[in-house]
N, C-alpha and C positions, 0 to 999 in steps of 0.2 A: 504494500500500500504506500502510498502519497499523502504526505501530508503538512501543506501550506499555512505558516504560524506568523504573527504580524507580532514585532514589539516594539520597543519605542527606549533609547537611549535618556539617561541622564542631561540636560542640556551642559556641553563644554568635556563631555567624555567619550566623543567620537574615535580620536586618537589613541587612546589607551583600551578602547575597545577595541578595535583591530590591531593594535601591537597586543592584545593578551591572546588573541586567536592565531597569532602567525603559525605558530602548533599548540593544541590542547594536550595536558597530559597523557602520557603511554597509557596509564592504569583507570583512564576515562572512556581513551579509545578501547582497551581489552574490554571495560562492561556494556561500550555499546554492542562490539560483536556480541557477544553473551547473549543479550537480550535481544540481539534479530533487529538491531538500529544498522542498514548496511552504509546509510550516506545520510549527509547533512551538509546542506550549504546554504551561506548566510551570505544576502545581498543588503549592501547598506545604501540610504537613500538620504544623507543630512543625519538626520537622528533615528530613522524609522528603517530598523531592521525586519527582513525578508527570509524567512529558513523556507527552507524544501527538503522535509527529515523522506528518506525513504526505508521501511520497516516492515516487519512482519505485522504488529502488532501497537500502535501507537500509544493506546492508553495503557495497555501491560506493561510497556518497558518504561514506561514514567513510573507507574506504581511499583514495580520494582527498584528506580534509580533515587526512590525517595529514602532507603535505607541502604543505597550501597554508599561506600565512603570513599572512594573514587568521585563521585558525582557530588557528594556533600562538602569537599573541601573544592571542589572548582565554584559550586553556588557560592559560599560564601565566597570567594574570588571574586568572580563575574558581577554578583550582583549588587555589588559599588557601583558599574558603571550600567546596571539596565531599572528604567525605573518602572515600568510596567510591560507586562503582556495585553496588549489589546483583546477583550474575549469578546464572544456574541453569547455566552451561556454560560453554564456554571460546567464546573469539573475539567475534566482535560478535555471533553472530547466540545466545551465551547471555546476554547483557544482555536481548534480547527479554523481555518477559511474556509469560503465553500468555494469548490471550482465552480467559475462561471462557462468558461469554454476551453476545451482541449482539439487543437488540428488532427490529429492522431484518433481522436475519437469521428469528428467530422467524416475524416475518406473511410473509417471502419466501415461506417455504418450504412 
């Protein structure tokens, strides 16, 4: 699965958000394989970050990464510089964006 997530930077920590990404720890990337997280990429736009997690399982491997400790010391990390996730609902699965159009689905169909 696919799954498009909107957040939104601290004003003035654009730069130390992409110098803390230039690599994410070893032992962050071992639990995303673990939990079936295969890609993640972050497009940034001023202050409004873009991810594109691709996974087995989206809301599993959060509820999982909420007690691995791999992922508990990069949150506390990270989130000095992010001050909200944009949601349209409650829990993980309203962080989702909804796809509005895919090309790929277009010529499928």
């Amino acid at each position: 699965m696919r799954v498009a997530l909107h957040s939104v930077l601290r004003e003035g920590h654009e730069l130390a958000y992409d110098e803390a990404h230039a690599a994410i720890p070893d032992d962050l990337v071992a639990s995303f394989g673990r939990l079936g997280i295969r890609d993640w990429a972050i497009w940034r736009s001023g202050r409004h970050l873009f991810h594109l997690v691709e996974c087995d399982d989206f809301a599993a491997a959060m509820a999982a990464l909420e007690d691995d400790p791999a992922n508990r010391r990069w949150q506390e990390s990270i989130n000095r510089h992010v001050g909200h996730f944009e949601r349209l609902g409650s829990g993980v699965d309203g962080q989702e964006l909804p796809l509005v159009w895919e090309l790929s689905q277009q010529r499928d169909s």
